[in-house]
N, C-alpha and C positions, 0 to 999 in steps of 0.2 A: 684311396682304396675304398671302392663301394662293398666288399664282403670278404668274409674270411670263410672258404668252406671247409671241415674238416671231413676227412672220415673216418666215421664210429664201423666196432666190429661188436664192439660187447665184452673184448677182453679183460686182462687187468690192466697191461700196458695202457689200453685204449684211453684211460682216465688221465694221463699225463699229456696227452696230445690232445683231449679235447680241454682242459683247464690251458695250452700254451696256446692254443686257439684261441678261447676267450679271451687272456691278456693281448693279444694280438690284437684282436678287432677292440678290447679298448680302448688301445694304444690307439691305434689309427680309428676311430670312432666309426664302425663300419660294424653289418650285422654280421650274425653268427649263422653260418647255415652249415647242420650235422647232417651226414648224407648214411643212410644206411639201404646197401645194396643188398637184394637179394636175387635168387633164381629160383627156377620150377623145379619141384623133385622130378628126377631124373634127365634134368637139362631142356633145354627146347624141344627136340623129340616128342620127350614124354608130356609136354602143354600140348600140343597138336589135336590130341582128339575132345571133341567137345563135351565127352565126359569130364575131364578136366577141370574146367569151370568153376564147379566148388571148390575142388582144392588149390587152385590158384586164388583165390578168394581167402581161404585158410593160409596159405604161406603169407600172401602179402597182410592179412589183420594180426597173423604173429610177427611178422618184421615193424609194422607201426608199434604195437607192443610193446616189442624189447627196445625199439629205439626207447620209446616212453620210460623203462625201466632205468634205460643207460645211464638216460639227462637228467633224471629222476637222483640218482644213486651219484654222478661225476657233481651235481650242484647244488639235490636237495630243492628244498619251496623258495629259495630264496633267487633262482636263476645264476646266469651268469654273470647279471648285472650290462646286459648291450640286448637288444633286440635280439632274438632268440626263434629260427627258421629248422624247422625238423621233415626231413624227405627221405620217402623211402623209395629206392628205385630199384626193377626187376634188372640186372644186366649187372655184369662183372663188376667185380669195386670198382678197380682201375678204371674203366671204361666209366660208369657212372659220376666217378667224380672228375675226372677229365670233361664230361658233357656238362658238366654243373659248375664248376668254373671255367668256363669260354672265352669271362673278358679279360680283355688285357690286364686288369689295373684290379683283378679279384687274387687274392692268396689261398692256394693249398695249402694245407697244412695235413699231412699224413706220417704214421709212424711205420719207424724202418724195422721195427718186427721184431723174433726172433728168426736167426737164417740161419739154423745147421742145416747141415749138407743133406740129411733123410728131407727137409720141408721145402730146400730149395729143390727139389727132385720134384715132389709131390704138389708144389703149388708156387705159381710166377711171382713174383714181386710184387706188389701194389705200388710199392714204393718206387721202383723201376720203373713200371711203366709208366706212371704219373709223368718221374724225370722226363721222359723219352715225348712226351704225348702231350704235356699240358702246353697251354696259351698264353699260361701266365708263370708267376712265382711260383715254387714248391720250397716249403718248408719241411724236409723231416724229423722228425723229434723222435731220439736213439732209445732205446728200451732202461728203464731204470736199473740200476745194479741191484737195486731189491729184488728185480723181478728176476734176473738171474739164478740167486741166492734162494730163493720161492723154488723156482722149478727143479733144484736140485734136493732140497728136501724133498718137493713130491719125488723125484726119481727114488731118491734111497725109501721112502717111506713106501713105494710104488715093487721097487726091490727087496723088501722089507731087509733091507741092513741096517745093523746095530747104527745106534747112534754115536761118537766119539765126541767125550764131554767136554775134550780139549777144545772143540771147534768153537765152545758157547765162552771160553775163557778170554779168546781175541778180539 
């Protein structure tokens, strides 16, 4: 295995998939490439006219950015500990990281999300398509049950319903 790519979104889940990344690639002594996809506000379309320019300029020095923040925040000064490759690329995640691991003998490694039924509507799988589309291995790595636990406080707190003090006793 010459690489292990992952891809980053900047979530919170996102941090447990790029930490089983790096054990990956140290495992198999192979670099680490984070891939952070981005597109043009308003889709293709709206890049087309040559006023555009600057702010395609602007979207992509904010996606190196947050990449920076990510690997920054998932590893801190100290790295991952494996050589350490950060891209940011204009096109669909999926798409992007299916073009960015091509070889055979390179590892996906993406996270399987969260999937209720309102986001499988609203936005395709990364994870899917990966399956469907890559050249190589995919690794998915399942959302933490913290993170579950996380987003249902935000709802109640989002709903602003009472708390139930039972719930901190189990």
């Amino acid at each position: 295995m010459r690489r292990v790519v992952v891809g980053v979104s900047g979530t919170l889940g996102n941090r447990a998939v790029l930490h089983r990344g790096a054990a990956e690639a140290r495992v198999h002594d192979a670099e680490l490439w984070t891939v952070m996809a981005w597109q043009a506000p308003g889709g293709e379309l709206g890049s087309r006219s040559a006023c555009n320019v600057s702010s395609l300029a602007a979207c992509r020095a904010a996606a190196v950015e947050r990449l920076r923040e990510v690997l920054d925040e998932a590893f801190g000064k100290k790295g991952p500990g494996v050589t350490l490759a950060g891209l940011t690329v204009r096109a669909t995640p999926g798409a992007a990281l299916v073009d960015t691991a091509r070889a055979g003998d390179d590892l996906l490694v993406v996270g399987s999300g969260s999937r209720s039924p309102l986001r499988r509507l609203v936005r395709p799988s990364v994870a899917r398509y990966c399956l469907a589309h890559a050249a190589c291995p995919v690794l998915i790595v399942p959302p933490s049950p913290l993170e579950a636990e996380l987003d249902a406080v935000h709802r109640r707190n989002l709903w602003h319903l009472p708390l139930d003090t039972r719930e901190l006793a189990s």
